[in-house]
N, C-alpha and C positions, 0 to 999 in steps of 0.2 A: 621460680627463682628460689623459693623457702623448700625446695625439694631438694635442688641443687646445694645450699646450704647446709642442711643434713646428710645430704651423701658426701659430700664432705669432711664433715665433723665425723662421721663414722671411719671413714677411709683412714684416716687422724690417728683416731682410737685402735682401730686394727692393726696400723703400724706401728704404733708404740707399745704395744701388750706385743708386737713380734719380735722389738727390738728389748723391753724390760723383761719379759718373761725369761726367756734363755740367762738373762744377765744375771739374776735372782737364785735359777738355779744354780748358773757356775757360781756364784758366791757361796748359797751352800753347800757345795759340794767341797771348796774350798775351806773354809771352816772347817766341816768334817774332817777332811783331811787333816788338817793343823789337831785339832782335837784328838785326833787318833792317834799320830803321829808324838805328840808327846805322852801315852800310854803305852805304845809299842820301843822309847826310848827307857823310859824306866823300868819295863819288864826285861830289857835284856842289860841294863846295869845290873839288875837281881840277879839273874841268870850268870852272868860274868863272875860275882860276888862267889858265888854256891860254888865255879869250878873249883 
């Protein structure tokens, strides 16, 4: 029975690192994004400025 409770608790563990993982990344990736995103807006008011 105390087997079956750890294969359990593991099975748990393996579904939730497959469902938190991925989520993590898209977060940072999304971040990133936003981050970049307002660098690639003020280089091209510069850019605009200079024509």
């Amino acid at each position: 029975m105390r087997i079956v409770k750890i294969l359990a608790t593991f099975l748990l563990l393996v579904l939730a690192a497959l469902v938190i993982i991925p989520l993590l990344v898209l977060a940072g990736l999304f971040i990133w994004l936003k981050l970049t995103e307002e660098g690639d807006e003020e280089s091209l008011e510069l850019d605009q400025e200079n024509i």
